[in-house]
C-alpha positions in Angstrom: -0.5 2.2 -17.3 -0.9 4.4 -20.1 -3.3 2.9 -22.1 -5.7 3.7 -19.4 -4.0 7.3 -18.4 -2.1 6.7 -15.3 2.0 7.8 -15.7 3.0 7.8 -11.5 4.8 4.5 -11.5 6.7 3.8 -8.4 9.7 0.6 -8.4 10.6 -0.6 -5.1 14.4 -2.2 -5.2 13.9 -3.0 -9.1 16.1 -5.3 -10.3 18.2 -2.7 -12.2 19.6 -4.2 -15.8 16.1 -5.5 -16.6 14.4 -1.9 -15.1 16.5 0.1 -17.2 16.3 -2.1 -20.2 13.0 -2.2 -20.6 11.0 -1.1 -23.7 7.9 0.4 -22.9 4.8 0.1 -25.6 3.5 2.7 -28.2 2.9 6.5 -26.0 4.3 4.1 -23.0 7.8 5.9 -22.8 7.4 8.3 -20.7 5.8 6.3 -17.8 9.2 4.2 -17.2 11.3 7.5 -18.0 9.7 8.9 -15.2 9.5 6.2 -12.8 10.7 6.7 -9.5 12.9 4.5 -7.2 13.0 3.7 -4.0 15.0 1.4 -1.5 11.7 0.8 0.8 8.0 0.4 0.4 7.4 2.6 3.3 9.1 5.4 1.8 7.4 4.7 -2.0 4.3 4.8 -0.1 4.8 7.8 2.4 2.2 10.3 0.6 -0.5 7.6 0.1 -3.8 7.7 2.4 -5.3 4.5 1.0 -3.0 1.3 -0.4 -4.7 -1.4 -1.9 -2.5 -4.5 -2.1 -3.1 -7.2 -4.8 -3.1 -10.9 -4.0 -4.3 -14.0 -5.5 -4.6 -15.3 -2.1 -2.7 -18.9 -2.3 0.8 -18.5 -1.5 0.4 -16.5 1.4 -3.2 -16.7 4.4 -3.6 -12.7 4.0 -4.2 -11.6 7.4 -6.9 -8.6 6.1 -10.3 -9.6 4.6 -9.9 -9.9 0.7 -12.2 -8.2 -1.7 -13.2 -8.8 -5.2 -11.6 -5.8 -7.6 -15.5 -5.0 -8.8 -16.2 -4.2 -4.7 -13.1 -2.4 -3.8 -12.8 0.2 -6.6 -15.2 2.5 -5.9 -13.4 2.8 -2.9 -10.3 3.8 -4.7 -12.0 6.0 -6.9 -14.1 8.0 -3.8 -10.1 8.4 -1.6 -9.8 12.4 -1.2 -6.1 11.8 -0.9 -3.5 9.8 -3.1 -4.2 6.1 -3.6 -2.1 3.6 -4.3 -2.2 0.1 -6.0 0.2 -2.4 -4.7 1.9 -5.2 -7.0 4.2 -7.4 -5.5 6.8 -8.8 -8.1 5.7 -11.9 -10.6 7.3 -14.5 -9.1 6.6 -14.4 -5.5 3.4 -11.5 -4.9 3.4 -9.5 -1.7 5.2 -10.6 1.3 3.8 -10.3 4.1 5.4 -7.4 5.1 4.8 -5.8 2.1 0.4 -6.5 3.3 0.9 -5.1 6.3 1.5 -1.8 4.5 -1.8 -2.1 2.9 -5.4 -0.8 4.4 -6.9 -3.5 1.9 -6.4 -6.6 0.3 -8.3 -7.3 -3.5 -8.1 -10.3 -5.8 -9.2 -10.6 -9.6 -11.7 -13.0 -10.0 -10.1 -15.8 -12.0 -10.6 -19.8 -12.5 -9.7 -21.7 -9.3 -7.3 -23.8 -11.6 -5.0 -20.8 -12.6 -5.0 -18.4 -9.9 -2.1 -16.4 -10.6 -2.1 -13.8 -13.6 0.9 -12.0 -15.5 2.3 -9.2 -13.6 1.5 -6.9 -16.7 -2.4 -8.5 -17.2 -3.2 -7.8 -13.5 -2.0 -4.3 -13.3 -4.1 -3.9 -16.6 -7.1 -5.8 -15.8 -7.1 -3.5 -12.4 -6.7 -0.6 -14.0 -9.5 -1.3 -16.5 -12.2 -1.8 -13.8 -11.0 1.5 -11.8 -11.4 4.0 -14.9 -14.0 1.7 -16.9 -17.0 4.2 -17.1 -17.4 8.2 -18.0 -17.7 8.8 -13.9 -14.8 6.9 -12.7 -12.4 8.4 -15.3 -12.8 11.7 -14.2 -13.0 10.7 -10.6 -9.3 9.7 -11.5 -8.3 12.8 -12.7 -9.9 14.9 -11.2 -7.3 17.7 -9.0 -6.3 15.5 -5.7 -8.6 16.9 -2.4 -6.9 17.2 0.4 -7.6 13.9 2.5 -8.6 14.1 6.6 -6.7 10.3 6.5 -2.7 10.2 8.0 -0.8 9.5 5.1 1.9 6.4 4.8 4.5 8.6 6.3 2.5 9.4 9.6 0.9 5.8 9.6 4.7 4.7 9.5 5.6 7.1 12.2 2.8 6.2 14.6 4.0 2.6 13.5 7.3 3.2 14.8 6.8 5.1 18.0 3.7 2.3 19.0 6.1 -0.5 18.7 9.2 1.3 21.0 6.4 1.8 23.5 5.4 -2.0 23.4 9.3 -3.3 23.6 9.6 -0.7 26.4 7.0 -2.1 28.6 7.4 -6.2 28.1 4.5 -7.0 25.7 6.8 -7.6 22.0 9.4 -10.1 23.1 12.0 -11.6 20.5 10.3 -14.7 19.6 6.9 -12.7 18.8 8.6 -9.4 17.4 8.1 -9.9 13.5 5.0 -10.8 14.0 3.5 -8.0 16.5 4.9 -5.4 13.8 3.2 -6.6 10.7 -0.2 -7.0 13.4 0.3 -3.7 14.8 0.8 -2.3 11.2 -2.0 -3.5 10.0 -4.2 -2.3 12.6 -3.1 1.2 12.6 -4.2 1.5 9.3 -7.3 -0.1 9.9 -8.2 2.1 12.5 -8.3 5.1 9.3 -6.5 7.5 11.8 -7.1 10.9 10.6 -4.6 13.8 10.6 -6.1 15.8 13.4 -6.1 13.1 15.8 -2.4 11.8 14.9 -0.3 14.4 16.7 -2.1 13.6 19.8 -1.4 10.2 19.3 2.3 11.0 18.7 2.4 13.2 22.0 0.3 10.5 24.4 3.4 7.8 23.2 6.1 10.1 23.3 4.9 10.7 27.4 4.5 6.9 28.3 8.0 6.1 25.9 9.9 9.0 27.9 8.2 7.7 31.2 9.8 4.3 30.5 13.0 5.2 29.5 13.2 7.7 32.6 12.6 5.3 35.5 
């Protein structure tokens, strides 16, 4: 990460002896000293307008089209708001939990025969192709815009207070439940909601949740 000028690294339930043991490279130091922690992905993600999840695409059917890093960066680069790149851990990827957080999948294009990269390579490699010309670099670091997209944190709230309204009427029943979350998560954030429209959103649920529960 900071060979190619990026310090905000974010751990999600790291294991903690090797976290805190780690040595980082030369001028490396003060991206693990400053690393933050969290206990969820939803909360490591809650100021993040765009999440773009990595996968090599053979462990797991990715339920969200999968584009090539080349195709998807410029869409990275172009997000007003903050943006986020999402690694899942080296020896098992992204659950599928952890996709349904994302608004898009990418892969690195690598030889059918060895699909899977080092954790430390990928994150490199990705990094490389978003700040790999004069443009994109100070695209990168440019001051953050403010962004018209909900972040995580209101994506996750509209999440939340969707899925009561579904359980309330009859349509998420206990067989199906896991599954309608991670397909009602990832529609949400396909659907790009944007921040003017959310607390409407939020108010037309809350009105047909309180109708149910009043009955």
């Amino acid at each position: 990460m900071a060979n190619f000028g990026f310090d905000d690294l974010r751990l999600v339930d790291p294991y903690e002896v090797a976290f805190r043991e780690a040595v980082s490279a030369v001028g490396g130091a003060h991206v693990l000293q400053s690393a933050r922690v969290y206990a969820t992905l939803g909360e490591a993600l809650a100021d993040c307008s765009l999440v773009v999840g990595t996968t090599a695409g053979q462990k797991r059917v990715p339920q969200q089209p999968v584009d090539r890093l080349e195709a998807a960066m410029p869409r990275v680069r172009q997000n007003a708001g903050r943006a986020a790149l999402l690694f899942g851990s080296e020896k098992f990827g992204l659950s599928n939990d952890d996709m349904s957080h994302c608004h898009a999948l990418i892969r690195i294009p690598t030889a059918p025969g060895t699909p899977s990269m080092n954790l430390g390579q990928a994150v490199a490699v990705c990094l490389w192709e978003l700040v790999r010309d004069d443009t994109a670099v100070a695209a990168v670091n440019a001051p953050e815009k403010k962004t018209d997209s909900v972040s995580g944190e209101e994506a996750e709230r509209l999440t939340t207070m969707l899925l009561d309204v579904l359980r309330e009427s009859g349509y998420t029943n206990r067989i199906t439940a896991v599954s309608t979350d991670l397909k009602v998560r990832r529609w949400l954030r396909r659907l790009r909601i944007s921040r003017r429209d959310a607390p409407l959103l939020l108010g037309i649920l809350r009105q047909i949740l309180w109708k149910f529960r009043t009955r």
